[in-house]
PARONU-670067 format. One line per field, with one value per atom (N, C-alpha, C): chain; atom name; x, y, z. Coordinates in Angstrom, 1 decimal. Layout:
! PARONU-670067
cadena <- (A / ...)
atomo <- (CA / ...)
east <- (X / ...)
north <- (Y / ...)
up <- (Z / ...)
***
This chain:
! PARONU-670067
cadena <- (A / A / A / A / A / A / A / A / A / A / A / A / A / A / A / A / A / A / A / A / A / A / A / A / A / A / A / A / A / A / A / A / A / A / A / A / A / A / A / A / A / A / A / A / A / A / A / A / A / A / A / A / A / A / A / A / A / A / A / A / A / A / A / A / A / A / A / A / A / A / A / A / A / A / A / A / A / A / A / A / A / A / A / A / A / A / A / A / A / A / A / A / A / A / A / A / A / A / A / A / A / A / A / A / A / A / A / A / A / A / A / A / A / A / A / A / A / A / A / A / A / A / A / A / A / A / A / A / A / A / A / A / A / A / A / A / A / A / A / A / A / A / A / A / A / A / A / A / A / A / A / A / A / A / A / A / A / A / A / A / A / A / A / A / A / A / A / A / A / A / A / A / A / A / A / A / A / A / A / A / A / A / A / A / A / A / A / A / A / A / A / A / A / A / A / A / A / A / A / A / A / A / A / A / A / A / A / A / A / A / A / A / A / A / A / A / A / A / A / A / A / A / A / A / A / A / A / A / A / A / A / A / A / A / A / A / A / A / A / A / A / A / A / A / A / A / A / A / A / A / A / A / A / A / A / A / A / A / A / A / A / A / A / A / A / A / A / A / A / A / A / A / A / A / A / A / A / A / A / A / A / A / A / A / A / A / A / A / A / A / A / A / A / A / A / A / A / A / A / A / A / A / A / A / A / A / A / A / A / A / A / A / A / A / A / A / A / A / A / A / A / A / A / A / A / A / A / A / A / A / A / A / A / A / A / A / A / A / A / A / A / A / A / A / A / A / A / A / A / A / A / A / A / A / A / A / A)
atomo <- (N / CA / C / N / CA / C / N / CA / C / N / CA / C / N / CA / C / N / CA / C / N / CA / C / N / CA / C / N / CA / C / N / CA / C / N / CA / C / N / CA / C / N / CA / C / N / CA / C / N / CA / C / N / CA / C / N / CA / C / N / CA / C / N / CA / C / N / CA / C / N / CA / C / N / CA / C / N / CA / C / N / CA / C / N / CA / C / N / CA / C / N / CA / C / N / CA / C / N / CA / C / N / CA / C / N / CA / C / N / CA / C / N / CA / C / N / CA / C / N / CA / C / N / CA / C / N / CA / C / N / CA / C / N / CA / C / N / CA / C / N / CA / C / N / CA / C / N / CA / C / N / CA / C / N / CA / C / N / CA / C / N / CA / C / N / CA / C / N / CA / C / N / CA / C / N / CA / C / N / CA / C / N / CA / C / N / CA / C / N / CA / C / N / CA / C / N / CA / C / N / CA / C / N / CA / C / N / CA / C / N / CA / C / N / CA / C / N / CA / C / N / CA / C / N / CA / C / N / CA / C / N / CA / C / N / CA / C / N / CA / C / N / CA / C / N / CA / C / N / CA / C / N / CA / C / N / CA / C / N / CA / C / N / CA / C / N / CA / C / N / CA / C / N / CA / C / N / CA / C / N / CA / C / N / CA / C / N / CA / C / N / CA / C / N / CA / C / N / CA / C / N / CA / C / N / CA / C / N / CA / C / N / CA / C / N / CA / C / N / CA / C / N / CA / C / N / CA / C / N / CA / C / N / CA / C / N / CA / C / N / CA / C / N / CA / C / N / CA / C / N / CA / C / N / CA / C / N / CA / C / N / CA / C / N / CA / C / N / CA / C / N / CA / C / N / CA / C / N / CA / C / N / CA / C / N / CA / C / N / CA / C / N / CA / C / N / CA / C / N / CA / C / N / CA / C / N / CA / C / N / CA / C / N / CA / C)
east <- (0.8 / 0.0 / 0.9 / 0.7 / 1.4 / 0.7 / 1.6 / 1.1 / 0.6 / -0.1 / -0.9 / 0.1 / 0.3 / 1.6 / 0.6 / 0.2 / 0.2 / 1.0 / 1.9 / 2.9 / 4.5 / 3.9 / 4.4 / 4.4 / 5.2 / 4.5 / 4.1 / 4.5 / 3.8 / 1.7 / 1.7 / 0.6 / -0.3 / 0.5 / -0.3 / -0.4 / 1.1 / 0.9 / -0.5 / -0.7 / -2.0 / -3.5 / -3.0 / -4.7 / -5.0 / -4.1 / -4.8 / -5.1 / -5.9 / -6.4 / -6.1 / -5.3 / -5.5 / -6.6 / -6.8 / -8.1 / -8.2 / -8.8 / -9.0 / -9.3 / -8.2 / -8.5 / -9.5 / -10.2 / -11.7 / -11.3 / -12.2 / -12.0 / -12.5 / -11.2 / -11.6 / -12.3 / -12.7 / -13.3 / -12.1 / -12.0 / -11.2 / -10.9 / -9.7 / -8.9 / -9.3 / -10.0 / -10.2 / -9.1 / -9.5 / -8.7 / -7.6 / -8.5 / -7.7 / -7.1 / -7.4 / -5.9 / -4.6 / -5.0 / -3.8 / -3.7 / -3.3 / -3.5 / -2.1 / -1.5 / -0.2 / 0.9 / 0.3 / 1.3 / 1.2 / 0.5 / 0.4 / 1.6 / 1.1 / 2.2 / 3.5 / 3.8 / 4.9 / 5.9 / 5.1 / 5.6 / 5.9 / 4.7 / 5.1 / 6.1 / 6.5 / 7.8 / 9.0 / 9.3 / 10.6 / 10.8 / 9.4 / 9.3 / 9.7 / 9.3 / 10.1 / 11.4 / 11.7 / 13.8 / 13.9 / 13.4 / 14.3 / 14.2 / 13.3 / 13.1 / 14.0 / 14.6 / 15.7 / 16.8 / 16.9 / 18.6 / 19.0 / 20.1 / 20.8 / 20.1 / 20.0 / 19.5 / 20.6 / 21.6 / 22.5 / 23.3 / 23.9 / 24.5 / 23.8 / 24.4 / 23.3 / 22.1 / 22.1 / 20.9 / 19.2 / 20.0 / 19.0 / 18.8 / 19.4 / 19.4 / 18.6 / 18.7 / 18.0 / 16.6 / 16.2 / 14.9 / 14.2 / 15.0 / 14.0 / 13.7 / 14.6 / 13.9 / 12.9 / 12.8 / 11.9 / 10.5 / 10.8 / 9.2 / 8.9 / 10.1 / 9.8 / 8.9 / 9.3 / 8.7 / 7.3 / 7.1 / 5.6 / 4.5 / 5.4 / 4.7 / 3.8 / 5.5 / 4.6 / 3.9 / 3.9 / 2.6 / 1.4 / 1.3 / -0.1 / -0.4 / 0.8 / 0.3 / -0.3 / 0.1 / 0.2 / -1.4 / -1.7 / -2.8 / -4.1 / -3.9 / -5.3 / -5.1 / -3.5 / -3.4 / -3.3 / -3.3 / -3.7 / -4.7 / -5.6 / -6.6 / -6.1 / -5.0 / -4.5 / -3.6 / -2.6 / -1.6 / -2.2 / -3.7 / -4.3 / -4.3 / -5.0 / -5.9 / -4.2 / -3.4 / -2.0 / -1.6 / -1.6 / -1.3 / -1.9 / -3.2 / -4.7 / -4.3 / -3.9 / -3.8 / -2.4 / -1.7 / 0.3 / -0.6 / -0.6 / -1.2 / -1.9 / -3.0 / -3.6 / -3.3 / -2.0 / -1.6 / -0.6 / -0.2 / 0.8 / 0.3 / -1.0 / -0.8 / 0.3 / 0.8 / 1.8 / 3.1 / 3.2 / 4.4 / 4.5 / 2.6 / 1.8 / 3.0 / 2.7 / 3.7 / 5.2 / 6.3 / 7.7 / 7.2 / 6.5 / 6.8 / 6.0 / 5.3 / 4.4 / 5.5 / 6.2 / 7.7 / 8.7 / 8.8 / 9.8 / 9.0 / 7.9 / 7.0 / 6.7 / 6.8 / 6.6 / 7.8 / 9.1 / 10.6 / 10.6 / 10.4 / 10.5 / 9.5 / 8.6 / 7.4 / 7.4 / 8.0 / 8.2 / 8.3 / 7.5 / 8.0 / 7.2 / 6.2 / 5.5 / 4.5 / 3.9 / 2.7 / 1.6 / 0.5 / -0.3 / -0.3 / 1.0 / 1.3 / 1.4 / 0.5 / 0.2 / 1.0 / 1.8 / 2.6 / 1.4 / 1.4 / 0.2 / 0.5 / 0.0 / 0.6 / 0.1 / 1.3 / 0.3 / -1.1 / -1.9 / -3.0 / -4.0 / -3.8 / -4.8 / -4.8 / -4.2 / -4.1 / -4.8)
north <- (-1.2 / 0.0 / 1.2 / 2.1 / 3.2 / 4.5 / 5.3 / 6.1 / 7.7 / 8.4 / 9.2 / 10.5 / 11.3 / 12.4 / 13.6 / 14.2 / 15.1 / 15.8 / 15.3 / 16.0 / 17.2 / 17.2 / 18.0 / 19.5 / 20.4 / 21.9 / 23.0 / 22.4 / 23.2 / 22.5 / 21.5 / 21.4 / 21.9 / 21.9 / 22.8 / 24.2 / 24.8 / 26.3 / 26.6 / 25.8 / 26.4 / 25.7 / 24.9 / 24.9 / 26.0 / 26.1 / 27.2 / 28.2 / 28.9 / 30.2 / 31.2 / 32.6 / 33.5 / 34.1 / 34.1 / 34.3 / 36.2 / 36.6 / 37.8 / 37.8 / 38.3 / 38.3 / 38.5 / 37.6 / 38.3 / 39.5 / 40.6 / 41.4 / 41.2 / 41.5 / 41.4 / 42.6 / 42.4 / 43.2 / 44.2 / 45.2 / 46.5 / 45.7 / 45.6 / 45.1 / 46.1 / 45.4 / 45.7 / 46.0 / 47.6 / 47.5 / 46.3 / 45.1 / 44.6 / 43.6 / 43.2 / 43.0 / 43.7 / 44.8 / 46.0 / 46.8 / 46.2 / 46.3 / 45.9 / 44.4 / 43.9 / 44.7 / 45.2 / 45.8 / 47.4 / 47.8 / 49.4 / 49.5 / 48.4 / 47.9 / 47.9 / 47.3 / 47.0 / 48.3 / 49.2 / 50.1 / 51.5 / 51.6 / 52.6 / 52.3 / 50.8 / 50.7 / 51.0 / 50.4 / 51.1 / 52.5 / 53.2 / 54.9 / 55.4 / 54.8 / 55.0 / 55.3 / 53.8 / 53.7 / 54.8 / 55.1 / 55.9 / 57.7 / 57.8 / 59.0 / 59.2 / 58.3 / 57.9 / 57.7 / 57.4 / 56.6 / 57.8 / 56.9 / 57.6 / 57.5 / 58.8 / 58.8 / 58.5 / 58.2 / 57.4 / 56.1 / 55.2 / 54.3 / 53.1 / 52.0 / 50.8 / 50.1 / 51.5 / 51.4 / 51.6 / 52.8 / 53.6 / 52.5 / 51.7 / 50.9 / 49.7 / 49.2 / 47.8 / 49.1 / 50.4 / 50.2 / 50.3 / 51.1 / 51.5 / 50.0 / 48.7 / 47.6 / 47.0 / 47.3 / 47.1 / 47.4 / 48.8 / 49.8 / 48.4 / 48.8 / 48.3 / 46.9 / 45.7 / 44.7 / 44.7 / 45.7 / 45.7 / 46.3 / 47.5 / 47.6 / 46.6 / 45.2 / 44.9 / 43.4 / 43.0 / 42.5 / 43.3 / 44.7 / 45.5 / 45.0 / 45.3 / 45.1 / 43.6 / 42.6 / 41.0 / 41.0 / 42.0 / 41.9 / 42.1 / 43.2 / 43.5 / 45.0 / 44.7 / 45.7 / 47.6 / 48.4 / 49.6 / 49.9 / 49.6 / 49.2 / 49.4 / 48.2 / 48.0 / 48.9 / 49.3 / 50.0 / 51.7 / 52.1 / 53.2 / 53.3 / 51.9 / 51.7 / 51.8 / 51.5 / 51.3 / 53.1 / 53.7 / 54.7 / 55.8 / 55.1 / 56.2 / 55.6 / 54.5 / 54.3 / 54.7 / 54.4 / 55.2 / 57.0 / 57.8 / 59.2 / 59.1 / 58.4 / 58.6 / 58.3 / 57.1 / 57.2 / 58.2 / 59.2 / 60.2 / 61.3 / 62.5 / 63.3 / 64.4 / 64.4 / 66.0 / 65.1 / 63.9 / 63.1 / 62.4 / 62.7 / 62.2 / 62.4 / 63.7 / 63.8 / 63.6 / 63.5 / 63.0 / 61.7 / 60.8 / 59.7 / 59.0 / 59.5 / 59.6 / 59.7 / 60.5 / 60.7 / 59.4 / 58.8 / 57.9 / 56.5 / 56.8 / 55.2 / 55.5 / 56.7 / 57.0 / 57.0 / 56.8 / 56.9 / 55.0 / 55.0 / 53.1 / 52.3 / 52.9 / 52.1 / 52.5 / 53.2 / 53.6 / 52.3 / 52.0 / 51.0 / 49.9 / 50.0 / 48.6 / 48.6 / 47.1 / 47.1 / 47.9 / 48.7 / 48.8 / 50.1 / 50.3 / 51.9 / 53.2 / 54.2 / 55.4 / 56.8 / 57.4 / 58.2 / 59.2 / 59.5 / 60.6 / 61.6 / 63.1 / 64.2 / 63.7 / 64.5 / 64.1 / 64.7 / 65.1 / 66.4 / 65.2 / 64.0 / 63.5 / 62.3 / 61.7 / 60.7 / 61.2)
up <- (0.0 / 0.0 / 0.0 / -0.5 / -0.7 / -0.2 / 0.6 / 1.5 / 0.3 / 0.7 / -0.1 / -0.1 / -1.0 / -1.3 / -0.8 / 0.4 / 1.1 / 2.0 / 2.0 / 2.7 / 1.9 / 0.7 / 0.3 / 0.1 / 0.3 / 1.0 / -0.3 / -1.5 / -2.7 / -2.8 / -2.1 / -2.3 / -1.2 / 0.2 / 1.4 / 1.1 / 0.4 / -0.1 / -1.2 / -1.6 / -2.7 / -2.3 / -1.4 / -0.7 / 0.5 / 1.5 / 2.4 / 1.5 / 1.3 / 1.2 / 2.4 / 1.9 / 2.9 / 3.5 / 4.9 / 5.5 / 6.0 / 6.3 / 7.0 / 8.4 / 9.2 / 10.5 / 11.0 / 11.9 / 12.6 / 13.5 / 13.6 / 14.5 / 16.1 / 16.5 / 18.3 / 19.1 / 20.4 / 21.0 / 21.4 / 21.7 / 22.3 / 23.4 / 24.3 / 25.2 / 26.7 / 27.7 / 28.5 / 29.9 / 30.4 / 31.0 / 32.1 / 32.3 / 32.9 / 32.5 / 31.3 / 30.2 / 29.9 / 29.6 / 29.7 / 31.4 / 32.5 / 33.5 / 33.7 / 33.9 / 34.0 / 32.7 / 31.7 / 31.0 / 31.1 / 31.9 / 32.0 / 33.9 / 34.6 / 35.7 / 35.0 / 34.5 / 33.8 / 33.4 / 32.6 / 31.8 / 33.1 / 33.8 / 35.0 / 35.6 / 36.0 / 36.9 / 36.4 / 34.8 / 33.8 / 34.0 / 33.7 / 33.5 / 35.1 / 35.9 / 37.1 / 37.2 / 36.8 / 37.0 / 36.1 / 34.8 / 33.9 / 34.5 / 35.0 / 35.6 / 36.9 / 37.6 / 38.7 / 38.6 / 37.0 / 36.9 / 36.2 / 35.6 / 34.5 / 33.1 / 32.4 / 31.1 / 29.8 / 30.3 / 29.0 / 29.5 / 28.3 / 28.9 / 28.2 / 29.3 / 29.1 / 29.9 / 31.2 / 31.7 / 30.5 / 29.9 / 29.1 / 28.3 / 27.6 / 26.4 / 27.2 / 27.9 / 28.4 / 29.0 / 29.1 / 29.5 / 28.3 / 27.3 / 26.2 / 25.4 / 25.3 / 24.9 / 26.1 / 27.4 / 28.4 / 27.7 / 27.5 / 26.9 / 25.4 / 24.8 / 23.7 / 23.6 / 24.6 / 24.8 / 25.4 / 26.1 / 26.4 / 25.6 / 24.5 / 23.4 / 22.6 / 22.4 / 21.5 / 22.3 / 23.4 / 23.8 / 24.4 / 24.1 / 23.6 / 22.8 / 21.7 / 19.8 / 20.1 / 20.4 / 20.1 / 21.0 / 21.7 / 22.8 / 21.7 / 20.8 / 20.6 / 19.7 / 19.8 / 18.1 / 18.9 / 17.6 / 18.0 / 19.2 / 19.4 / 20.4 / 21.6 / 21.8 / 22.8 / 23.3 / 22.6 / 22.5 / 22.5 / 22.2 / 23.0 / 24.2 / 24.7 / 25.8 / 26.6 / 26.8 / 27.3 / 27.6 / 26.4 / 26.3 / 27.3 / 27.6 / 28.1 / 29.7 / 30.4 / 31.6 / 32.0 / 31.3 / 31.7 / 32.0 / 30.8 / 30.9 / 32.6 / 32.7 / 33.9 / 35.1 / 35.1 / 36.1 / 37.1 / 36.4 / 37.1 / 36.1 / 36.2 / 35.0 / 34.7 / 36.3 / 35.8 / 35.5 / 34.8 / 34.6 / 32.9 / 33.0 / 31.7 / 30.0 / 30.0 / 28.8 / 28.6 / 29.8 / 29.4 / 29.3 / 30.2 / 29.5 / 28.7 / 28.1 / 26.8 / 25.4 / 26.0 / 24.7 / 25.1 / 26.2 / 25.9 / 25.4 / 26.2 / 25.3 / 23.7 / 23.2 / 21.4 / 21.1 / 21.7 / 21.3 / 21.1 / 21.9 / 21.9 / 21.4 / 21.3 / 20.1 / 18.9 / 18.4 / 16.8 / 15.5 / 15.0 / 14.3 / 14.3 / 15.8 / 15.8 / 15.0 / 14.9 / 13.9 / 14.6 / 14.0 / 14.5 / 15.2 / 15.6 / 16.6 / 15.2 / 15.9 / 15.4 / 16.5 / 15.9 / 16.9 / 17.2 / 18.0 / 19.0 / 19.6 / 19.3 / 20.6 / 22.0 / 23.0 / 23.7 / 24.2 / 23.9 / 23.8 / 23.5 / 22.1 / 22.1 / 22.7 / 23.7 / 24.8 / 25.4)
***
């Protein structure tokens, strides 16, 4: 008996069809809750430490990584909703670090650079 030739990857490449992502619900704050924790405690040390170096460099990939499990969370959406609880949690602190989380998220999928006026 001879085993059936499905395991070849030119013929899995032309049967899937590309699909269109379903759209998700907007990410609740307490989904973006452990990543809005997260980001206030970096923006802490950076506001504490030293602003150059290799402190600076290991926070701004800190930022950078919680960005993109916003993005991986629930997209732009998320990475609003992120944006809207950092802002609220300290406002007279709101806009520097509104500039270091848009210095470190530059680039990701999904992120739209923002003044901060409209956060």
């Amino acid at each position: 008996m001879k085993r059936p030739r499905t395991t070849s990857f030119a013929a899995s490449a032309t049967s899937q069809a590309p699909q269109a992502e379903p759209e998700q619900p907007p990410p609740t704050w307490r989904e973006v809750a452990p990543i809005v924790a997260g980001l206030v405690t970096t923006l802490e040390a950076i506001e504490t430490g030293p602003k150059a170096g290799p402190a600076m460099r290991v926070h701004r990939s800190d930022l950078r990584r919680h960005g993109e499990a916003a993005a991986a969370l629930g997209g732009s959406e998320a990475l609003s909703a992120v944006l809207h609880q950092v802002a609220e949690a300290d406002p007279a602190r709101a806009e520097r670090r509104l500039a270091f989380i848009q210095e470190a998220w530059a680039g990701l999928p999904g992120w739209q650079p923002r003044a901060p006026a409209d956060v």
